[in-house]
C-alpha positions, -999 to +999 in steps of 0.1 A: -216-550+489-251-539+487-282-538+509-293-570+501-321-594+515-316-612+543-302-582+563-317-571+595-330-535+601-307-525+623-281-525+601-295-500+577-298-466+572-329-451+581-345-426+555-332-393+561-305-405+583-270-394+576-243-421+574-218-425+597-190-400+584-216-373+577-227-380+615-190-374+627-184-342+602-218-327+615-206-327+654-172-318+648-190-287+631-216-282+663-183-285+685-165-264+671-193-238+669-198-239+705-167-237+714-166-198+690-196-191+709-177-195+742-147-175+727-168-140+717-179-117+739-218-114+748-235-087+725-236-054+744-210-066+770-174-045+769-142-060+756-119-074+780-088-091+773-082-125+788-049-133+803-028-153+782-025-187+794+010-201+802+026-236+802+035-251+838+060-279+836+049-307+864+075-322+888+069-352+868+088-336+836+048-333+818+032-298+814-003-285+817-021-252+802-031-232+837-056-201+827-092-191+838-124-206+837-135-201+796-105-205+787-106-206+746-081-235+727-076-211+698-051-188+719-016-191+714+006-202+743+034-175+752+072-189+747+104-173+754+127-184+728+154-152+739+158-176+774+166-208+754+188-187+729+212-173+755+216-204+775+228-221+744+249-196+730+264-195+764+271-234+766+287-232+732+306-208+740+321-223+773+327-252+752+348-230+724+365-221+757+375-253+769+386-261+738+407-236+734+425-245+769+432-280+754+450-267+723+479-260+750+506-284+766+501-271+799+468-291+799+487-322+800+510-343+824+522-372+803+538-368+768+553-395+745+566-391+709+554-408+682+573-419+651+548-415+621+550-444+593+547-438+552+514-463+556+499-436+583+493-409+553+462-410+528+462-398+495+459-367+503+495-363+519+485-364+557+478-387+584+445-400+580+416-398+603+417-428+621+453-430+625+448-404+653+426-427+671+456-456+674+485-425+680+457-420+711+453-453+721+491-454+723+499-432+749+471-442+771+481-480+769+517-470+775+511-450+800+488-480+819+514-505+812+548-486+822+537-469+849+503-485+864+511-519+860+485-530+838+486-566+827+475-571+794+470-605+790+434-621+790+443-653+807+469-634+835+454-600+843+425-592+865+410-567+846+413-552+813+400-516+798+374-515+771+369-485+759+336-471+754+336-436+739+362-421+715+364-384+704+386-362+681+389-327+668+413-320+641+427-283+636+460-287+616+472-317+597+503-338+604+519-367+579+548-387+576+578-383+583+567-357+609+572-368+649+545-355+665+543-362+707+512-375+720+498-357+751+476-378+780+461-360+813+432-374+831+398-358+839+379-381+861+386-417+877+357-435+887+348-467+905+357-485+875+361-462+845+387-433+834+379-403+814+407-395+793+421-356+779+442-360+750+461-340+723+486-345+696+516-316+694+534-312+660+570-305+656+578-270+653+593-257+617+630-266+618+652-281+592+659-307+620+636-331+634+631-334+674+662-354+687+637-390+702+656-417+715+652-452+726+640-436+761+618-411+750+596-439+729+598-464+757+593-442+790+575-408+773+582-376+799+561-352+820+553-317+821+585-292+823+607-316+800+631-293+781+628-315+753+587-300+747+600-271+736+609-288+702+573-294+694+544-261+685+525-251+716+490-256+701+478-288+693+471-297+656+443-323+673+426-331+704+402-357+718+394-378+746+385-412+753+363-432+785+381-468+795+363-490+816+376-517+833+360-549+835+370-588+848+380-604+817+361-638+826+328-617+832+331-588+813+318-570+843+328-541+855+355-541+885+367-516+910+401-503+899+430-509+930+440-484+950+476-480+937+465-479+897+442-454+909+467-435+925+496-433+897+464-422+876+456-395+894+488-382+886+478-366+855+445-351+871+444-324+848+442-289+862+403-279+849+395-312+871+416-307+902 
């Protein structure tokens, strides 16, 4: 819209007056002039280097630029990336570490076999991903029911387990009709939650399968069974899950009771004890 009658004065540009972008552009210009003039040294005056500013992180988690009086915007901060670098190559690898340690049985306390079905391989002749997941949520489950005394039913038990965090890392496959054991040791028991180590062990080359009976599927066995040595002593896959426990008419969380904490406890793994 143009300047048209019936505007007051105010609102218009006076002759020779620069609008309001040219007004901004021309004191970004005079700022950034002065603050070059602060930055260079006074003719005639010698050359000293300035110490380089460094970054102070506040107890609040925030940081602030410390230096001397002057100090110019335009120099660089000073880093230490080679700090940052090593503590993460070291964390990665404790973790390939760790890892490694799960791999054997000896990390584990509870073992249970489990009889692979034709529906549990993909089309790519192996177990597929999330059939892992279920061979996991086996052994934990029958672990809690046959030997913690965990009631599943909604309308009869006092708690039940939700289970909040799953993880898995496959190395070698497995597929039907393999019988792999399931292995279950525990890392932490909490208030109300339990953090889960797991592993699944293949059978070991044989022209034989591993001799499972009715026992075996129903009551699993512990560490120092003569009947692990039928299965490879690396896992093919390893993982671990979180439960917590919650009232089943609240869905809050509940304090597990002393003996279901106790038989748990049992399969503290040895990294955890």
């Amino acid at each position: 819209m143009g300047w048209g009658r019936g505007q007051s004065t105010a609102q218009r540009p006076r002759a020779g007056q620069p609008r309001a972008p040219e007004a901004r552009a021309l004191r970004r210009r005079a700022a950034a002039a002065w603050a070059g003039a602060r930055c260079a040294p006074r003719p005639g005056s010698p050359r000293r280097s300035r110490p380089v500013p460094t970054r102070a992180v506040s107890a609040s988690g925030g940081s602030s630029v410390g230096g001397h009086r002057g100090y110019c915007p335009r120099q660089q901060l000073h880093y230490d990336p080679l700090g940052f670098e090593a503590a993460s190559l070291a964390t990665a690898s404790e973790n390939q570490r760790a890892e490694v340690r799960h791999r054997h049985q000896e990390a584990y306390r509870y073992f249970l076999p489990i009889q692979t079905r034709w529906q549990d391989n993909d089309q790519y002749g192996h177990l597929n991903n999330v059939v892992y997941y279920s061979y996991f949520d086996t052994i934990i489950n029958q672990y809690l029911i046959r030997y913690c005394g965990l009631k599943t039913g909604l309308l009869t038990s006092p708690m039940v387990g939700f289970m909040v965090t799953n993880q898995c890392t496959f190395h070698t496959p497995v597929s039907f009709p393999q019988i792999p054991v399931a292995a279950l040791a525990v890392e932490k028991v909490g208030r109300s939650s339990v953090h889960y180590r797991l592993a699944l062990f293949p059978p070991k080359p044989s022209k034989e399968t591993p001799s499972v009976n009715h026992w075996d599927l129903s009551d699993g066995f512990f560490l120092g069974h003569p009947k692990l040595a039928h299965f490879a002593s690396l896992a093919c896959t390893t993982g671990s899950s979180v439960h917590v426990f919650v009232n089943p008419a609240t869905s809050k969380p509940v304090g597990l009771p002393e003996d279901f904490r106790r038989v748990l406890l049992q399969l503290l793994s040895p990294a955890s004890g």
